[in-house]
N, C-alpha and C positions, 0 to 999 in steps of 0.2 A: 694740606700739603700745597706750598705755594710754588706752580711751576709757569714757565714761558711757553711750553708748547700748547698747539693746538687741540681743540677736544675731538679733533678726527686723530692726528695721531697718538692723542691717549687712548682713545675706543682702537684702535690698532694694534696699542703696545701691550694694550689689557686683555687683547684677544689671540694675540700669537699663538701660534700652536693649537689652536683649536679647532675642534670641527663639529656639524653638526648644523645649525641654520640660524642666520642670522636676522630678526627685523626691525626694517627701518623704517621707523613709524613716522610721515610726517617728514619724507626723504626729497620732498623737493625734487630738486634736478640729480640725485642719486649721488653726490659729491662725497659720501662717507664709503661706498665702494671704489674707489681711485684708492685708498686708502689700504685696504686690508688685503692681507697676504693672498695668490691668487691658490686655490689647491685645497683651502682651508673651511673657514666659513662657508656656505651656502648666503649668497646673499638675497634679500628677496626685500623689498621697496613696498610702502603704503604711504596713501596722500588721498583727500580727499577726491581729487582730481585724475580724470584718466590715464593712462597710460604706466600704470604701475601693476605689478603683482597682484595687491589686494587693494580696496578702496574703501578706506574705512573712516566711518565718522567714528574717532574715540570718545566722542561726547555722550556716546551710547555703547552699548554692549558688544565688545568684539566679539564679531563672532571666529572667535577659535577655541579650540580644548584647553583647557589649565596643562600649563608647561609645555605649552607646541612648539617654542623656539627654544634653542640652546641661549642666544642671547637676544635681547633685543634694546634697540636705542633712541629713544626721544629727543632728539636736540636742538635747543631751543623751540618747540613744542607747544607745551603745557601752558604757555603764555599770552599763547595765541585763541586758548577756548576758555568758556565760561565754566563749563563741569570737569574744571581740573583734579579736583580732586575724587573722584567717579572714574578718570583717564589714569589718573595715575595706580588706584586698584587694579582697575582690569591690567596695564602693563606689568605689573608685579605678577596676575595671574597667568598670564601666559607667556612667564619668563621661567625656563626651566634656571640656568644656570648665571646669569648675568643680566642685569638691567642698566642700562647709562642712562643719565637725564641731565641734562643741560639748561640752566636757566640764568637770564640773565641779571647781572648786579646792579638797580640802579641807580643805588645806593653809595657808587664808586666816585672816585674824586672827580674820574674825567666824564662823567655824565653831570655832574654837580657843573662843571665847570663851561661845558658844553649849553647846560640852561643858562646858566647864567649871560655865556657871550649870544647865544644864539633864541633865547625865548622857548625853545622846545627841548623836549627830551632824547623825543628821536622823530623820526614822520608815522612810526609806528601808534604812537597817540595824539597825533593831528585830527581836532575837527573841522570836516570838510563841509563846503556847501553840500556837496555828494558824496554819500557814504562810501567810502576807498575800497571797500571788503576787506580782505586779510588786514585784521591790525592786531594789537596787544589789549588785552582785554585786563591783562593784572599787570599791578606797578610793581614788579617782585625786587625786594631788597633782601639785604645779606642773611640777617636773622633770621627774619620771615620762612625766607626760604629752607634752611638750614630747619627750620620747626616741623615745615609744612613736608621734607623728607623724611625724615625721622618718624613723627605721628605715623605717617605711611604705612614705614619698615619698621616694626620692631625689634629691637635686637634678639629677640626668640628664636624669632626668625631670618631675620636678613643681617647681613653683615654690611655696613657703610663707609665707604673710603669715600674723600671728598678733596677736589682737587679746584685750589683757587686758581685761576687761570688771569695773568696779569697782564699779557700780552696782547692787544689790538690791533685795529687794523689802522690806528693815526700815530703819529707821531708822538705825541703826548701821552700817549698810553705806555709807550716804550720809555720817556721818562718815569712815568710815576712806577713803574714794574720796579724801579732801581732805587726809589727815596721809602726810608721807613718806616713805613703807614699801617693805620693796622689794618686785617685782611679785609674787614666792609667798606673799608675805603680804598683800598689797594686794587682786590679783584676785578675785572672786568666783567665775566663768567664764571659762575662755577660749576662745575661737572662732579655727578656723585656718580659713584660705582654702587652698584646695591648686590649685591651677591647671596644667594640661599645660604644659609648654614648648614 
């Protein structure tokens, strides 16, 4: 599904009505709680880094129960660590009713186009004389990723809605959202919905 909006307010429009506890795995500055209905969700924040709810490395074993959250959201994430795919089980398992994942396209015209004028991809994979910390560890493109969910989630079990996200934060993004193209080139991000059956 190829839409304009944000993947905060899709994780918003997807959780309406809901209640029960929400986590944000990898919540940064907590920007996806601005977001969601107040009264609803439980919201509750994870990050390597202090000052959140729980603090957890997903590179390793969360420690919570199978299905402790009602929903829980990774966005833009997985990209960021090396045993992604080990991170994205465990989120599946302590996902009672909803899972988001977010990763990005860069595989998309205006990252193509962006190497090309500017030599890099993003400063996310810049090498530095000194190692920067937080960077992107995998070069995730369209199909790739689209594989690398699915293997995940089997339809047995999870249900996958997947949403191309065209809209960016330049200028140029906001044209190619509106010229032809097909979605790996189109997409900016895309956000899947993973849901239990």
């Amino acid at each position: 599904m190829i839409t304009r909006k944000s993947k905060y307010d899709l994780v918003a429009e997807q959780t309406r009505g809901m209640h029960g506890t929400l986590a944000d795995v990898g919540a940064r500055d907590r920007v996806l709680q601005k977001y969601l209905q107040p009264g609803e969700l439980q919201y509750l924040s994870s990050d390597v880094i202090p000052g959140h709810d729980f603090t957890w490395d997903i590179e390793k074993a969360i420690p919570a129960g199978d299905r402790s959250f009602s929903v829980v959201a990774a966005l833009d994430v997985l990209e960021h660590i090396e045993q992604c795919h080990c991170a994205l089980r465990e989120l599946l398992r302590i996902t009672d009713q909803k899972l988001f994942v977010s990763l990005p396209n860069m595989s998309g015209l205006s990252f193509r186009l962006h190497f090309m004028r500017y030599g890099q991809l993003s400063a996310k994979y810049d090498l530095l004389p000194v190692h920067q910390g937080d960077r992107h560890r995998w070069l995730v493109v369209y199909d790739q990723a689209v594989r690398f969910i699915h293997a995940a989630a089997p339809p047995s079990e999870w249900k996958i809605t997947q949403y191309d996200i065209v809209a960016g934060y330049a200028r140029f993004h906001a044209l190619f959202a509106r010229l032809p193209l097909p979605p790996k080139l189109r997409a900016w991000t895309m956000l899947f919905k993973i849901e239990r059956n």
